[in-house]
C-alpha positions, 0 to 999 in steps of 0.5 A: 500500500502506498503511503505517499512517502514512497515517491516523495521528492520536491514539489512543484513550485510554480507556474504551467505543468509540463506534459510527459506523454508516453507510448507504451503497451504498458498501461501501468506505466501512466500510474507509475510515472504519475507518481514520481513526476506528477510531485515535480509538476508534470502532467502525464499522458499515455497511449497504447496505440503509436499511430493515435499518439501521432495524429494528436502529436502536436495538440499534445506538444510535450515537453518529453516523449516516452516511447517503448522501443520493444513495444513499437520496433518500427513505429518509435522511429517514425514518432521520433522522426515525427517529432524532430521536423520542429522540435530540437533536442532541448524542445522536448526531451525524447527517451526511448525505453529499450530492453537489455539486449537492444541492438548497438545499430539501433541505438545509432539510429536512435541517436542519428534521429534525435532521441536523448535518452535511452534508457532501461524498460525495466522502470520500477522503483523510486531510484530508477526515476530519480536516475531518469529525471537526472538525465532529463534535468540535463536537457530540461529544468523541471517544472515550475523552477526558475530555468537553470537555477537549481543544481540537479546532482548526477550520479558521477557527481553527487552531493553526500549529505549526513547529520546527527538526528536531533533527538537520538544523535544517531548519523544519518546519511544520505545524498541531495537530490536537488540544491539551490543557494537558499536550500535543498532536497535531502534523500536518506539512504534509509527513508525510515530513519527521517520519519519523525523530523517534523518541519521546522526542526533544526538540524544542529550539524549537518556536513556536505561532501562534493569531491574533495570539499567538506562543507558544515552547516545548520539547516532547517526542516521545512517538508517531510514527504520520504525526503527532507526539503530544508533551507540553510541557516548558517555555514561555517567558516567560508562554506556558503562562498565554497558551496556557491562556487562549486554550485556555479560549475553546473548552473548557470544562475546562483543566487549569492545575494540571500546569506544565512544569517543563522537562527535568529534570537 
């Protein structure tokens, strides 16, 4: 039973919902995708029948095209195709769900026309959507976001994020999923140990590990929904200035103007 934890993660801020259409025998697949996007501001649609999806493309105009490549062989080609005659690669974001024995020459092909995401058919748990909406983060700021004002950590760079919990003093470990200059969203690696931070709680000592750079804050609980959003309060030493100039290498607007100026009395 869903407890409304499970896919949990940033909400929408402001401003129009984006569309994900998906083509896909799967009808599953809306409900599951309706779960972790729909949280970030996306509206989601689906149709089973390729040639449907086709006629209502650009009444539709989506902002990134799912389509399973072992569903429809031949007619994803034509859809993406389709969908390059006007739209370019950061228009709308086309990934194709392919199966693990994809062919490299296909995959070519898939490139050649423009898909930018090829990614596993196998799309099931909470992890699986964090690594896809990752990759669309790189052609797309999410919903709702000011457009490139928010970092989205990737994989082969991420943000480690731990503290000591504020009752108990047991470590808590995890990593960002999202950060910008006010704040962040914390994933644990054990969503059950967050359970009972309520929002508002301060956070006393908080470290953030980016390569090499050790940084030690305070922080502020302000949502609890399977994952910690929290906002600043106050960085040690130079650790504001070092975390916006590692913030800069991925984004393209840093907001350095709002300081934390600790807990006020």
């Amino acid at each position: 039973m869903n407890d409304g934890k499970s896919f949990g993660i940033i909400r929408p801020l402001s401003g129009d919902k984006m569309t994900i259409l998906i083509i896909a025998n799967d009808k599953d697949l809306k409900a599951k995708f309706r779960k972790y996007f729909g949280h970030i501001g996306y509206s989601v649609i689906q149709y089973m029948n390729p040639l449907k999806a086709m006629d209502n493309l650009d009444e539709i105009s989506p902002d990134v095209l799912v389509c399973n490549a072992s569903d429809y062989p031949r007619h994803w080609k034509i859809v993406v195709k389709q969908i390059r005659e006007n739209r370019n690669r950061n228009d709308v974001v086309a990934i194709l769900l392919i199966a693990s024995d994809f062919d490299s020459s296909e995959a070519n092909k898939a490139v050649t026309l423009g898909v930018n995401i090829l990614f596993s058919n196998t799309i099931e748990t909470i992890e699986d959507f964090e690594n896809l909406n990752n990759k669309i983060c790189r052609y797309k700021s999410p919903p709702g976001l000011s457009k490139k004002s928010s970092w989205f950590p990737q994989e082969e760079n991420p943000v480690l994020f731990a503290f000591s919990h504020p009752k108990d003093l047991r470590m808590i470990a995890g990593h960002c999923v999202e950060l910008s200059s006010t704040g962040g969203v914390f994933r644990p690696n054990e969503p059950g140990e967050i359970a009972d931070l309520e929002t508002g709680t301060v956070i006393e000592s908080c470290s953030m590990k980016m390569d090499s750079l050790l940084i030690s804050l305070q922080a502020r609980v302000t949502d609890n929904l399977g994952t910690l959003s929290i906002e600043f309060i106050e960085f040690k030493d130079n650790g504001f200035e070092n975390f916006l100039n590692e913030m800069r290498k991925y984004v393209e607007i840093v907001d350095s103007s709002k300081v934390p100026q600790g807990l006020s009395t």
